[in-house]
C-alpha positions in Angstrom: -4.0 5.0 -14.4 -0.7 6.5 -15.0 1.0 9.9 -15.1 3.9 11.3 -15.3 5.5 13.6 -12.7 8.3 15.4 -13.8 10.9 17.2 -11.5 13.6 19.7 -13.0 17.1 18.8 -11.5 20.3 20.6 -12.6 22.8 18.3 -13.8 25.9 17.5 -12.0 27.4 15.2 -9.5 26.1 17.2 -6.3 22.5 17.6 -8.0 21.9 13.4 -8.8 19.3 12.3 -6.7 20.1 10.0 -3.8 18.8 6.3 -3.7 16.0 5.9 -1.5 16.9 4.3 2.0 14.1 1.9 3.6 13.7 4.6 6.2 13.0 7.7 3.6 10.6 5.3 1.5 8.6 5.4 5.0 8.5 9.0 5.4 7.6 9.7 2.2 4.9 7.0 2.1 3.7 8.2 5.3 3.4 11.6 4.2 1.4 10.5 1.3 -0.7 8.6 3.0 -1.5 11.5 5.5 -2.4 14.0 1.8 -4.2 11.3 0.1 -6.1 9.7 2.7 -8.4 12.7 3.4 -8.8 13.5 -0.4 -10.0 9.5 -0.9 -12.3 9.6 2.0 -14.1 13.1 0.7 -14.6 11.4 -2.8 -16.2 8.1 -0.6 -13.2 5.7 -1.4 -10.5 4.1 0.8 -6.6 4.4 0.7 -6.1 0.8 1.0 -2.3 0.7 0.4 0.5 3.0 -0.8 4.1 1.5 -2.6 7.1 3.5 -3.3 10.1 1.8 -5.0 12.7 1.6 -7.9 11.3 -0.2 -10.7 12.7 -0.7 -14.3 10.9 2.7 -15.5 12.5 5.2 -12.5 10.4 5.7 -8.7 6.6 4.0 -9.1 4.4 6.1 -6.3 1.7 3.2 -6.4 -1.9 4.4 -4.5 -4.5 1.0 -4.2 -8.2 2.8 -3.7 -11.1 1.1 -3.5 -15.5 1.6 -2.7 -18.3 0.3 -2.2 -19.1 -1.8 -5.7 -15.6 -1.3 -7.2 -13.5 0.9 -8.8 -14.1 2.5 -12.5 -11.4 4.2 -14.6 -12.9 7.3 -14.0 -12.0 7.2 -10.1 -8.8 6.2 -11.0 -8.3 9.7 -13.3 -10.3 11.7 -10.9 -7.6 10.8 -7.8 -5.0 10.7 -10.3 -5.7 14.0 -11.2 -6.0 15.3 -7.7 -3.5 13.4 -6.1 -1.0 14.5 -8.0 -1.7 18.4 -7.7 -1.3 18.0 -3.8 1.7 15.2 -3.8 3.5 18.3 -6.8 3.0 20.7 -3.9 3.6 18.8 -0.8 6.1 16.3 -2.1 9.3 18.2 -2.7 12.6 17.1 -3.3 12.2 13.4 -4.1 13.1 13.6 -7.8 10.9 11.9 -10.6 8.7 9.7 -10.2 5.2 7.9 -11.9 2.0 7.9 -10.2 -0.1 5.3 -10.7 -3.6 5.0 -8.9 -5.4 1.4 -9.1 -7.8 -0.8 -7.2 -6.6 -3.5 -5.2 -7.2 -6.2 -7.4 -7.5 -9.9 -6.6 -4.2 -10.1 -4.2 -5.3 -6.7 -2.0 -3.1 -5.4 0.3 -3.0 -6.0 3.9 -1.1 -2.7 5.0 -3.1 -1.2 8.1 -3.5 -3.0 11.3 -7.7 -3.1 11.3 -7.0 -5.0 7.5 -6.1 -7.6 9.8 -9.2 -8.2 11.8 -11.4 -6.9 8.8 -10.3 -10.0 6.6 -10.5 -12.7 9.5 -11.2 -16.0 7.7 -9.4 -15.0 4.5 -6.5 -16.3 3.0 -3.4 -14.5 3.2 0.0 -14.2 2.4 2.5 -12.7 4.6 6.4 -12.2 4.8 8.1 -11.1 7.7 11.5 -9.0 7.8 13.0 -11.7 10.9 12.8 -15.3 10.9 9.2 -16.1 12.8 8.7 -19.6 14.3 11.7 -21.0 11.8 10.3 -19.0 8.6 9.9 -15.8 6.5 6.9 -16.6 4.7 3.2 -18.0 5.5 0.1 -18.6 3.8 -2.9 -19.5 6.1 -6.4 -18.1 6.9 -6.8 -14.8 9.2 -7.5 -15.1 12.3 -7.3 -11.6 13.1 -5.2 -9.4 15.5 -4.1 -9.6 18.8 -1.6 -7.2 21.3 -0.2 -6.4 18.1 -0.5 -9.9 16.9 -0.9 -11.1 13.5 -2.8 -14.3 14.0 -2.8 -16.8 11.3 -4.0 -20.5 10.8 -1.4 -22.3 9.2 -1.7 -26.2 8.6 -4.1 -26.7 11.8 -1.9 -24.2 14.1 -2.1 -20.6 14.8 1.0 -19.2 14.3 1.2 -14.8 16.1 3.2 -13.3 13.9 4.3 -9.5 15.3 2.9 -6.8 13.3 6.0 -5.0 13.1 7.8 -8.3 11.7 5.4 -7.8 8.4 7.2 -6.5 5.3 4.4 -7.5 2.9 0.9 -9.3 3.6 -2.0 -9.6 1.1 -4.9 -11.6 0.5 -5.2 -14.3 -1.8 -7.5 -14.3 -4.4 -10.0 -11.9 -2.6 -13.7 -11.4 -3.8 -15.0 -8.9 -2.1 -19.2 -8.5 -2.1 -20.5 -5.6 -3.7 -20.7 -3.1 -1.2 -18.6 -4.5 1.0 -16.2 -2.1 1.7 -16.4 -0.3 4.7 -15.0 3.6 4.1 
């Protein structure tokens, strides 16, 4: 579910909005996460994941939810909806941007440390910001998590990948059962 979120900047060279650093993407996903989290758990749904970035269209504020059962259009709208009236008055000064609230789909994202052990025995794929063990990227099964320890069973060995190494993990074609998520 998509909507538009429009900003009114004044035009000129000390109005353009600045490019997003790594470090400001972090706040501002972090304070999202701390407004939307609370609204998701009140309407009995999870946060599972949150993604802001540049893409071709402008900024993309991306929120994954998810229940018990799955997700209908109608959750989408309805955190859509109320999402963005608390992200219009909390979020200030980060220019445009689209919000666009989906389920997790298929490849769900592994974003929160407990993800980790939730998902042991699944397959995932995970890319690290420094070199781990001679590589960037893995694909293995779960074996869960560790003194902040990613621990993952790749080709007969468990390779411990640091949590704060991970730039991006997900699962790999992921089924869930009905009801099996755990808000």
């Amino acid at each position: 579910m998509k909507s538009k979120r429009k900003k009114i900047k004044a035009k000129g060279p000390e109005n353009r909005t600045k490019k997003c650093s790594p470090e400001s993407k972090e706040v501002i996903i972090a304070r999202v996460m701390e407004f939307i989290e609370p609204l998701c758990e009140a309407e009995g749904m999870e946060l599972v994941h949150v993604e802001y970035q540049r893409e071709r269209g402008g900024k993309i504020l991306r929120l994954y939810v998810d229940k018990p059962g799955g997700i209908t259009l109608d959750d989408c709208a309805n955190i859509s909806r109320q999402s963005g009236d608390l992200l219009d008055v909390n979020l200030e000064n980060i220019g445009p941007y689209s919000l666009e609230v989906s389920s997790p789909g298929p490849d769900r994202p592994l974003g929160k440390k407990p993800d980790f052990e939730r998902f042991k025995g699944r397959v995932a794929k995970i890319k690290t910001a420094q070199i781990v063990e001679g590589k960037k990227k893995f694909t293995g099964v779960l074996q869960g998590i560790s003194g902040g320890m990613v621990k993952l069973l790749v080709d007969d060995k468990t390779v411990d990948i640091p949590l704060r190494e991970i730039s991006k993990a997900h699962l790999v074609n992921y089924r869930p059962e009905p009801g099996a998520v755990k808000v």
